[in-house]
Every structure is written in structure tokens, then in C-alpha cells.
N, C-alpha and C positions, 0 to 999 in steps of 0.2 A: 702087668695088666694096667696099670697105673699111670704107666709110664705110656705107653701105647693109648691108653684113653685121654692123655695128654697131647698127643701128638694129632691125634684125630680133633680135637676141638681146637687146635692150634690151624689146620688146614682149612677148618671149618670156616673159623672166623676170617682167615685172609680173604677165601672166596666170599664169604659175604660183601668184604670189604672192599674188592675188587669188581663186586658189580654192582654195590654200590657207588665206585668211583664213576664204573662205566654207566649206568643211569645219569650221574651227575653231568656226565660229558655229553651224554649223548642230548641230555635237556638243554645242558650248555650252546651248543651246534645247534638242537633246533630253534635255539632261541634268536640264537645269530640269524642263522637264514631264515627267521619269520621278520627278526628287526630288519635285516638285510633289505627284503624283499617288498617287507610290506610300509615298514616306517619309515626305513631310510631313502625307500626310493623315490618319495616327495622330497626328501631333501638332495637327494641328488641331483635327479632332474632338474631342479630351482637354480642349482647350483652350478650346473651345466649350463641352462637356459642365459643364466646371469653374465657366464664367462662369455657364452654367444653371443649376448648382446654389447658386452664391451670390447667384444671387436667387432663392429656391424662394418668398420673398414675393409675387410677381409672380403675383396670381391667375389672369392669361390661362392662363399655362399650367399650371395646378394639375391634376390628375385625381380631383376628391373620390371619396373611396370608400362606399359603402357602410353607413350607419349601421347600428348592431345591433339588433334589436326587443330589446324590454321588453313580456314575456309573465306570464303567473297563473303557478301552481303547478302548472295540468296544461297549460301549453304555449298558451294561447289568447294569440292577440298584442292587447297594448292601445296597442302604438306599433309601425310597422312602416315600410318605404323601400320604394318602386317604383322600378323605372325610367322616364324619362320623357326624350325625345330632341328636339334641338332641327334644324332642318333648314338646311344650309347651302349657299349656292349659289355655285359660283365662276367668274362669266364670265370670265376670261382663259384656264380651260381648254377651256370649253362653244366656245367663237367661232372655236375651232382643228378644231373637226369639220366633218363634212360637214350640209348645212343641213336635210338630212331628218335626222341624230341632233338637229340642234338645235332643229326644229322639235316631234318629237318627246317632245325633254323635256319641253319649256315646256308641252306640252298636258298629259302626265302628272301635272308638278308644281299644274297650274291646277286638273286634274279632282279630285285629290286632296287638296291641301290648301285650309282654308279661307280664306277673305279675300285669298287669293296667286290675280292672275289672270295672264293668258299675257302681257298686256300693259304690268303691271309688270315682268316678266322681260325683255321686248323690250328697256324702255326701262333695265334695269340691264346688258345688255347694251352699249348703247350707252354708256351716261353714265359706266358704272364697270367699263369693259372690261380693265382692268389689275387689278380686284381679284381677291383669293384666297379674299375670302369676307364673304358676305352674309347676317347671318340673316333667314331669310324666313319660322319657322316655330317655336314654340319650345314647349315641356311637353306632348309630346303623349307620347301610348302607341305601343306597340307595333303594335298593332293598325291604327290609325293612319296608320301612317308604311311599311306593312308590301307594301304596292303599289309604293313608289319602291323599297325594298331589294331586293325580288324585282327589278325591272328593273335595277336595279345588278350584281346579282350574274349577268344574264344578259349584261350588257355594252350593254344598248338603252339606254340612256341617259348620259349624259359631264356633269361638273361637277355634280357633287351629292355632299354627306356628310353623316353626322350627329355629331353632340355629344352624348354618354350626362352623364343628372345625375340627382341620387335626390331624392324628394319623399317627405316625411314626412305619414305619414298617422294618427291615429286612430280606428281603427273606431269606436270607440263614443262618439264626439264628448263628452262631458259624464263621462263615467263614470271615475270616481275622478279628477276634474280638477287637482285638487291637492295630488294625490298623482304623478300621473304627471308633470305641466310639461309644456311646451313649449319652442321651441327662438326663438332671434333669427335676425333674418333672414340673419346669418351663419352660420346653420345648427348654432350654439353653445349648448346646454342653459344656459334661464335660472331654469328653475323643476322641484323636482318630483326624482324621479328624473334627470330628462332632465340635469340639473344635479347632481345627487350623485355618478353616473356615467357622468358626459359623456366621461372620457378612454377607458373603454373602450367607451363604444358609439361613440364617434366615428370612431374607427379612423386610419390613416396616410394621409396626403394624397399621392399620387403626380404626376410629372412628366409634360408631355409637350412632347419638343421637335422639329423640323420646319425643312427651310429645301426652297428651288425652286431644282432645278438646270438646268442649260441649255435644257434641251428639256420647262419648262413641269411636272416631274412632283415631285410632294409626296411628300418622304422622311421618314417622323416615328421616332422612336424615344423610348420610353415607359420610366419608371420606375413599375412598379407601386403601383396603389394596395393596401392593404390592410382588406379588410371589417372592422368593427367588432365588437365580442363581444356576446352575448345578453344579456339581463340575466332572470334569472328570478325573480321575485317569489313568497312566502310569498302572497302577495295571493291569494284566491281567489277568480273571476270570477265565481260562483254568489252566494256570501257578499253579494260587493259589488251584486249585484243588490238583494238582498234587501232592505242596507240602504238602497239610493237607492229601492226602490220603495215602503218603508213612511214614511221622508220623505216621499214625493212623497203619499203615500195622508192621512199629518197634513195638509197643504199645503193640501187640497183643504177643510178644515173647517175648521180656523185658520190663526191669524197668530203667526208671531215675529217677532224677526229676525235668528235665525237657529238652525240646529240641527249640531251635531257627532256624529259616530260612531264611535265605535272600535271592533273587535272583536280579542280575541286570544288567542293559548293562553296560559293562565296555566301552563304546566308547562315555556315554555321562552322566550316572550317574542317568539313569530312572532305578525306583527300577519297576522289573516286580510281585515279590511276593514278603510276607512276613508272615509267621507265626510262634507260641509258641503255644505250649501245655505244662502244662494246659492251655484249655481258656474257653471260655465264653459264652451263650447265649446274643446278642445282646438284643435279645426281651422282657428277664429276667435277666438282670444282677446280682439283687441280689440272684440269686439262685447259693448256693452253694452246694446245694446236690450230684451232680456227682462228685463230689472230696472227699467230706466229708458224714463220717455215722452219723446217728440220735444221736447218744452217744457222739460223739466228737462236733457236733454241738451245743448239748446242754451243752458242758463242757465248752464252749469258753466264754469268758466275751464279753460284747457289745466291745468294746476297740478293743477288738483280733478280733472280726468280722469282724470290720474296716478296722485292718490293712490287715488283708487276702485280701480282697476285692478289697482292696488300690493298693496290689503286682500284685493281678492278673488282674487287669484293664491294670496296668502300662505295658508297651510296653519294655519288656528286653533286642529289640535291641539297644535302645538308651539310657534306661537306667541304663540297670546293665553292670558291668566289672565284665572281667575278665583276668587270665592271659593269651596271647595268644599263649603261649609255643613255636615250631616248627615250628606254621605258619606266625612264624614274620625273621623267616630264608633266607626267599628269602630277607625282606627289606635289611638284614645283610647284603645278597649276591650282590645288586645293589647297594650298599654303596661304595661296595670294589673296582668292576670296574668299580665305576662310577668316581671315584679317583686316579685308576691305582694305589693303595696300593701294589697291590701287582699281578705279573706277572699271570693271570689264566691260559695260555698254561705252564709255567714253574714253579709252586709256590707246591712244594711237602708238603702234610698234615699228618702229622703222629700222632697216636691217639694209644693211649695204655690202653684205658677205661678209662683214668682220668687225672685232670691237676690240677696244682697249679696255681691258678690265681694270687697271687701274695705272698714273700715271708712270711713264718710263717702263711699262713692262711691251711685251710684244703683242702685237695682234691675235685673238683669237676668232679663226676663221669658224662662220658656218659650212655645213654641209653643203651647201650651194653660192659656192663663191661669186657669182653675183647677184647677191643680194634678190631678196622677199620682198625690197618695198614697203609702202606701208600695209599694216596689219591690224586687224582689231585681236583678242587676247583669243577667242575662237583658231583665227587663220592659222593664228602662231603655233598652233597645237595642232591642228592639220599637217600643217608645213614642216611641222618637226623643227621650228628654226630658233637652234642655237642662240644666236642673236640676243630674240624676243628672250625666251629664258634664262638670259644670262642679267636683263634688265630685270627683270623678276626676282631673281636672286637675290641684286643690289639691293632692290626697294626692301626684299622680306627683311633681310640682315643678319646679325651673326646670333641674334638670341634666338630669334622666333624658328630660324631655321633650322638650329642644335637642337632645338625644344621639339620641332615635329621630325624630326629625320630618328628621334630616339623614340617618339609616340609611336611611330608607324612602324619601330620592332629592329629598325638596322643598327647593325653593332649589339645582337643579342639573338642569345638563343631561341626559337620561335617554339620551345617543350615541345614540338614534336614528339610522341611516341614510338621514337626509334633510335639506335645504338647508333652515335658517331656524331653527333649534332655539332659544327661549330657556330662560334657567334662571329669570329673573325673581327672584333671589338678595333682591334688597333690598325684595321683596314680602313676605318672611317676615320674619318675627323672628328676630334675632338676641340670644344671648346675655342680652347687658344690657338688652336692651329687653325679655324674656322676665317683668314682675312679675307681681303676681299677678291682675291683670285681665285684662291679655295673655293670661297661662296659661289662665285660666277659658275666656276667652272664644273663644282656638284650639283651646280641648281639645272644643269641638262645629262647630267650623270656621267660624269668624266672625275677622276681621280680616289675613288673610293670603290669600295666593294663589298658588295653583295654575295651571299645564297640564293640559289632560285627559290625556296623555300620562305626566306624573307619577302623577299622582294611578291612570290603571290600572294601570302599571305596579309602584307601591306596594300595590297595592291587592291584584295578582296572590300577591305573597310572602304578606298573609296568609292568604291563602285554598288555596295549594300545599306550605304547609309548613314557610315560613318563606324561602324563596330569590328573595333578587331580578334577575330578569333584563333585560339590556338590553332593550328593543323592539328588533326586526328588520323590513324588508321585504323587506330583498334574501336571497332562497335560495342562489342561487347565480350562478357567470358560465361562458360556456362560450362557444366559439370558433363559427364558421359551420359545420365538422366534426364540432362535440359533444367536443370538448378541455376538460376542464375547468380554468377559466385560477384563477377563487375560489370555495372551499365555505365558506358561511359558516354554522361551527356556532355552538349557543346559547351566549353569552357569560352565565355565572353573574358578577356583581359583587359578595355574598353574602350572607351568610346572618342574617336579621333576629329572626328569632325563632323558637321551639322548634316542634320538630311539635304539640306538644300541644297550646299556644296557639294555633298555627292551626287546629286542632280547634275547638277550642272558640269558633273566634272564627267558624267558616264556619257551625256550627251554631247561634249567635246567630243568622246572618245566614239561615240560613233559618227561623226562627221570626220572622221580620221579613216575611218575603213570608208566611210558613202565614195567622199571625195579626194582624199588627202593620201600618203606616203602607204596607207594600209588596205590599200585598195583588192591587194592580191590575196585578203583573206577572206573577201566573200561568199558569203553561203548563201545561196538564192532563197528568196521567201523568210528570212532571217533576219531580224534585227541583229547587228555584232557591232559591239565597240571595243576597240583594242587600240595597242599603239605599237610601232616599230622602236628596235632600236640596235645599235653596230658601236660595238666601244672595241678599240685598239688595247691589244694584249701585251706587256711582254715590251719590247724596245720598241717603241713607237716607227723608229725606221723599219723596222722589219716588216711592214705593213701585213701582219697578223691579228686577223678581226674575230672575235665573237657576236655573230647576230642572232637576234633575238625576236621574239615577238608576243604578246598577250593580252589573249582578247576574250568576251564573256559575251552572252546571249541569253535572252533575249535585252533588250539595253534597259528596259524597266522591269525591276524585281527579279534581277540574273537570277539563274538557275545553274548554271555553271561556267568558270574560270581555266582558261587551260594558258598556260606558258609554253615556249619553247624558248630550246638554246639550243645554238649550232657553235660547235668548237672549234676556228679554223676551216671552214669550208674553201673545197677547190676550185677557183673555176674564175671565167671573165670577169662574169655579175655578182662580183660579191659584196652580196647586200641583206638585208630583213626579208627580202623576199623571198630567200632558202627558208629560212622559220614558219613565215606568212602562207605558203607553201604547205608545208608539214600539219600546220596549224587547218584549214580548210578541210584537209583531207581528213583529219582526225572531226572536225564536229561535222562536216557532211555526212558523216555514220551518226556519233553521237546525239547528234538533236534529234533525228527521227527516234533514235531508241528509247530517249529519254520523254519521247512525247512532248517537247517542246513548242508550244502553238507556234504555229509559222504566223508574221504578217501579213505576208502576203503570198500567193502564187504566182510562181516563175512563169512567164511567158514563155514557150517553145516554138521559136519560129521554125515556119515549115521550109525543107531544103529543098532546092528546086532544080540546082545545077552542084556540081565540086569544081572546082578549080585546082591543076596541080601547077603548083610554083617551082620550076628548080634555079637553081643560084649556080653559078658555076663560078669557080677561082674567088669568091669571097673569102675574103680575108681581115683579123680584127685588126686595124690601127690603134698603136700605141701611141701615146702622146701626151711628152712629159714638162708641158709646160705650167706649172705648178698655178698659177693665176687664172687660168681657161680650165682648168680640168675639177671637174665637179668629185668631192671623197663620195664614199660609196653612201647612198641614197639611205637618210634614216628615218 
């Protein structure tokens, strides 16, 4: 019995101690999955969050935001972002419903979207039953995609999402091409504004992270993105019409290759337009088809593609030179009286088509090889005559003339707010290389070179008073709210010469257009001062000219500056008056628009008869007798 009542409290005590262990275990376990569940899961999450964040590289889960437009001066957008959704389909959640919601979708998603039929969903059903996501559907709209979200949102349909991404669009394909830019296919501004101010129209790239927990359901949690800022442009959408349509309207009767525009306030250095033809589709950049035929395109090696591509992206105002010939005559002429070099009511100019700029060197001929005669300092600048300006040079000298040729910005970048600027520094003369052939011969804009950008911007000080100011395109920056993040006022960098002298020197310039070489830029009821000018490119024999032309209105207290450059134009007449030309057409729109008070009203005489003239067997004579033949008219 003893031995039996031994054995009984022997079994007793294990089982006690057995469930004792198993209590032990089982608080054990619950403790874990309370620490598990309840404590540790802030430290996980953190710990997750943490590893997310140190790789925010990782474009999977990036959440781009929102590019900013880049709009005119009255708000019209020339670069904007849409949304555009890509359609995601997840059979490991879809194959857990019932076979009517599955069936269901699959017909939804087939009827709706395009090239996605029922029967590739069957078969990713089967084959890729475990995945979390499939894209079956990508860049569409709103609109679009707007039949599957309605059924999402009613709950008719299971394993479907979408993916929100922005698509960079500009409206007006072509228009101010390179000026605006475009973006790389990382979405990163390469050219143009889009590139000047990429950081703030780009905006902050947000997070998105996600994991599947037991029972198949996607838990995401997102670090916002942040929209990018507006960018608003001085640029004015009308303006820039005007000049890409009166381009296009030259285009259609000649040939260059190529023409530049600038327009801008000379009172504060906001550029109103700007255009080059050739130019570009924003929305296709790399299409070069419209310039080049099938045959040449497939003759170019990858290299030459490039560099094509390269030129024509590149903005010509700022960064090609060239000579600025005649139009650098006026800076000649404000040099002289800004100096009092030389008496302008008493200083006689006498010009016999040609000068020896210094001894034993050869003649340098005027524009009009037999000679201007005498001049007072006004004609000379009418007449456009070489000559006179070359005397002017002389008298200035080599100090006074380094000193204002580097005042007035040439040979330096003009900060423009735009990607590509050169200064072209070692196109000018410097200093010691300034003798007196040099001198002669820059003091009417031969042998040095210019930006069209320099050169208006120069151009603007002396026609407002003497102030030089930077070129501007950007107005302002403002948030998706209307926060304004930058105002960008007119930067004066200063002051070049006297108001009087630019008096005097804007009313040369418009006795240049009344009477003189710039007569073909007249805008009736218009005050306009401008000046002509044709500088040889390239191998002086090859008789390859750049003409040019820039003029402002009204001639007291201008209100706007426009340039032109024509690149090699084709044709008999080749002269400033392909510019002067271009020039007319472009502010015969623009001064009515800008409400420019007219001086006066154009007379319209009344017609009473037409006359038709026809010419028969007209033909040009050539005639190469170098002494009798006048170069092309500047």
C-alpha cells in the first residue's frame, strides 16, 4: 500500500509540474505576442520606416509630384503636368473572391480598357497567382480609367488599383521652343527654362511604402509628395505670336538659315518675346523630320544626329555670335558725345568711299563706294557711313573705347536667366590688341562679336537714358496656392551714359528710319528709331552676310526694343532690309497691342484707278566691277 501510495503522489507531482510548466509556456507565448504585437510593433515599423528612408533612391517607391507650369505674363500656361494613371492588377487578391466578383472584373477590365482582353487576365490568374501586381494598363486619363474606379469605389469589383504619374505637356508645341526646353526622360529640365528652373518647378519626390499582412490585405503608408512652384514669365503669349508668325510669313518667300528675335522693354530689361526658326516640337524633340528628308537623315551618323539636335535645342540668342556690323554705330555715336571728342553741331565728315586707317595698310572701303561727301555727325548715322565712323573711332581711342565697349556688356555674359549663356569674351578685343585698325574698324562693327542678347541689351541703355539692365524672363515664382516663393525685380547693373546722350543718340536713330538706310521699317503713325546693319561671316570671299536690324518705339520714353537677325539670307537684295522687313511686321501688330500712343495718323489716300504693270524678259545684270558696285546697303 505504501509503495502504491508512493507511486500515486509520484504521478501527482509530475502532473502538477507539467502544467505548471505548461502555464509557464503558455504566459511565456502570450507575452511574446503581446511584446510582439503591441511593443515591438513601434519598433519595427520605425525600423522599417527608417530602412525606407535610406533608400528614398529606390524609384519603385518614389511618389513623383507634380511639376509646376511655366506660364506668360497673363497666366496662359506654355508647359503644364496632367495626371495620367497606370492600371494595376493583383491576382493573389482577385482568386480569393467569389467567381461572379471574378468574373466580373475581368469582363469590366476587358470592356474598358484597350488591348487588356478577359483572357489574358484568366491566364495571369493562373500563371502569376501569387503576384501583387501586374501592369496591364498605363498613361491613360482620367476619363479613361473612370468606369473601373466607379466600380471600385462601389465595391463590384476586387484586385484592381492605380498608379497616379504627371505627363508633361506643351500646348503650343513649337512656340518659344527654346526658350521654354524640355525635360529628359527622367523627368529632369535639360533645356530652356525647364532647366533654369528645374529645382523649383520640380518639386519634392514623396515616398510610398506597403507590406501584405496575413489575410492578403495591402497596408501602404505614404510620405507626401510635394507640387512644384509656377514659374511666370515676362514672356508675353500674344507678342510671341506675333513674332513666330511674321517669321513664318518671311519663310514663305525666302530662304535663310536662320532668323533670331528678341523683343524687350528697354526701361527695365523684361524680355517680352523671343524666337529662332529653325525650331522645334516641345512634345517631340527629337523629331527632326521637318528640316531634314528621309535620305539625309539616314546619311547622318548617331554623332551628327546629336550634334544637330545639340544646335537646334541651343537658344542662338545667347549663344551664338556674331558680327554686329552697323548696329553697333550708334554705341560708336554715344561714345563720341559722351566725351565731347568731337564738336556734333560743328565737326564736318567727309567720306570719299574709302579710308586708310592707318599708314601702309589698305583702303577700307564704305558701303557706298563713292563716297557721302561731306556730313555733319547726324548724316553719318543716317547714311550708315563707314567712313564717318571710322573717324570717330580714331578721335575716341584705344582707352575710352575698351572702357565703353566693356560698359555697354560685350565680351560678357548679360545673367540672363536662362541655361546656355556665352560671353564669347575672346571674340572681342582686348586691350592690346585694340590698335588703330582694330579701332577703326569696331568703331562700325567689323571684326568682333557679339550675342543678339548683348548687343539689345546694350543697345537698350542708349536709347532709355543711359541704364543698363540685365535681360529678365522670369517675372515671378509662386507656389500651387499663389504664395509668392520669388519676385524678380529689374536688376539695374548701371549706368552708361548721360540722359542727354541718349537723347541725342535715339534721335539720330530715328532720323535713320524718317530718312536714312532704315527707311523699310516704318510703322505709320509711329515714332521708330532703329538702325541697319550687314556684317560678312565666315571667309570674307565667300560673300556670306548676316543682316540685321533694331529698332524701338516710341523714340521718347521707348516702350519696346525688338532686334532682328537674318542668317545668310537668299536672294538678289541682300541687305538689312530682309530684317527691317521682319522687324515692321512684327510691331505693326505689336504697338497697337501694347497701346502704344501713335503720333500721328496715317493718311489713306483714296484709289481711284490700279494699274497693272507686266515686265517681260527682265533680267538681273551682274556686274563685277569692284569700284562701281555698291556692297549690300547697311
Amino acid at each position: 500500500m505504501k509503495k502504491q501510495h508512493s507511486i500515486q503522489y509520484l504521478m501527482k507531482s509530475r502532473s502538477i509540474l507539467l502544467f505548471i510548466i505548461f502555464i509557464l509556456l503558455f504566459i511565456f507565448l502570450g507575452y511574446r505576442i503581446v511584446y510582439i504585437n503591441i511593443i515591438d510593433d513601434q519598433q519595427y515599423k520605425q525600423s522599417v520606416l527608417a530602412q525606407q528612408i535610406n533608400n528614398l533612391t529606390d524609384t519603385n517607391n518614389q511618389i513623383i509630384p507634380k511639376r509646376g507650369s511655366i506660364v506668360d505674363n497673363k497666366g496662359i500656361p506654355l508647359a503644364e503636368s496632367y495626371k495620367i494613371y497606370n492600371v494595376i492588377f493583383d491576382p493573389a487578391v482577385i482568386i480569393q473572391h467569389k467567381q461572379e466578383t471574378i468574373d466580373y472584373t475581368l469582363k469590366l477590365l476587358g470592356d474598358t480598357l484597350e488591348d487588356v482582353t478577359i483572357e489574358h487576365l484568366s491566364k495571369l490568374l493562373v500563371d502569376r497567382k501569387r503576384s501583387h501586381y501586374e501592369l496591364i494598363a498605363k498613361e491613360l486619363t482620367y476619363t479613361e480609367i473612370q468606369p473601373i474606379d466607379e466600380a471600385l469605389k462601389k465595391g463590384l469589383i476586387k484586385g484592381v488599383a492605380f498608379e497616379e504619374q504627371y505627363k508633361r505637356i506643351y500646348p503650343y508645341n513649337t512656340l518659344a521652343s527654346d526658350v521654354i526646353g524640355f525635360l529628359r526622360s527622367d523627368g529632369e529640365g535639360l533645356w530652356g527654362i525647364e532647366k533654369t528652373y528645374n529645382t523649383y518647378l520640380s518639386g519634392t519626390i514623396g515616398r510610398r511604402f506597403g507590406s501584405v499582412d496575413g489575410q492578403n490585405r495591402f497596408n501602404q503608408e505614404d510620405i507626401v509628395a510635394n507640387t512644384g512652384y509656377n514659374v511666370e514669365l515676362n514672356l508675353d503669349f500674344t507678342i510671341q505670336t506675333y513674332i513666330e508668325e511674321a517669321i513664318r510669313r518671311f519663310y514663305e518667300t525666302e530662304e535663310a538659315l536662320s532668323v533670331r528675335v528678341v523683343v524687350m522693354n528697354p526701361q527695365n530689361g523684361k524680355i517680352l518675346g523671343m524666337a529662332s526658326y529653325p525650331n522645334f516640337d516641345l512634345n517631340n524633340p527629337y523629331n527632326m523630320s521637318h528640316l531634314l528628308d528621309e535620305e539625309a537623315l539616314n546619311a547622318m551618323t548617331t554623332q551628327e544626329k546629336s550634334d544637330f539636335l545639340n544646335t537646334l535645342w541651343r537658344n542662338g540668342s545667347i549663344s551664338k555670335s556674331y558680327e554686329p556690323g552697323s548696329t553697333f554705330k550708334p554705341f560708336t555715336f554715344a561714345m563720341t558725345l559722351e566725351e565731347y571728342i568731337l564738336d556734333p553741331h560743328k565737326h564736318d565728315f567727309l567720306c570719299n568711299g574709302y579710308k586708310v586707317a592707318y599708314q601702309g595698310q589698305a583702303p577700307i572701303y564704305c558701303w557706298k563706294r563713292t563716297g557721302h561727301g561731306h556730313q555733319t555727325i547726324y548724316e553719318a548715322m543716317s547714311n550708315s557711313c563707314n567712313v564717318a565712323f571710322m573717324d570717330m573711332g580714331e578721335a575716341i581711342g584705344r582707352e575710352f573705347f575698351y572702357t565703353y565697349q566693356r560698359m555697354f556688356g560685350f565680351g560678357a555674359v548679360t545673367n540672363i536667366d536662362l541655361f546656355g549663356e556665352e560671353s564669347f569674351r575672346d571674340l572681342v578685343y582686348s586691350y592690346n590688341q585694340l590698335n588703330p585698325v582694330e579701332i577703326q574698324t569696331s568703331a562700325f562693327g567689323q571684326g568682333f562679336q557679339v550675342t543678339p542678347m548683348q548687343l539689345i541689351a546694350g543697345f537698350s541703355s542708349l536709347i532709355n537714358g543711359g541704364y543698363l539692365y540685365e535681360p529678365q524672363l522670369m517675372r515671378r515664382i509662386v507656389s500651387e496656392d499663389g504664395l509668392l516663393i520669388v519676385d524678380n525685380k529689374p536688376k539695374l547693373q548701371r549706368k552708361v551714359i548721360s540722359e542727354e546722350v541718349s537723347f541725342e543718340t535715339s534721335t539720330a536713330l530715328r532720323h535713320v528710319v524718317d530718312e536714312g538706310t532704315g527707311q523699310g521699317a516704318k510703322v505709320e503713325g509711329y515714332s521708330i528709331g532703329g538702325k541697319t546693319g550687314t556684317a560678312e561671316k565666315g571667309n570674307r570671299e565667300t560673300k556670306d552676310y548676316i543682316v540685321s536690324f533694331i529698332g524701338f518705339s516710341p523714340v521718347v520714353s521707348p516702350e519696346i526694343v525688338t532686334l532682328v537677325v537674318v542668317d545668310d539670307p537668299v536672294g538678289v537684295d541682300v541687305n538689312s532690309r530682309y530684317a527691317a522687313r521682319i522687324f515692321k511686321d512684327i510691331m505693326e501688330n505689336v504697338l497697337p497691342y501694347l497701346r502704344v500712343t501713335k503720333e500721328y495718323e496715317a493718311e489713306v489716300p483714296e484709289v481711284t484707278h490700279t494699274t497693272e504693270v507686266v515686265v517681260e524678259g527682265a533680267e538681273v545684270v551682274e556686274d563685277n566691277i569692284e569700284e562701281n558696285v555698291e556692297d549690300p546697303i547697311d
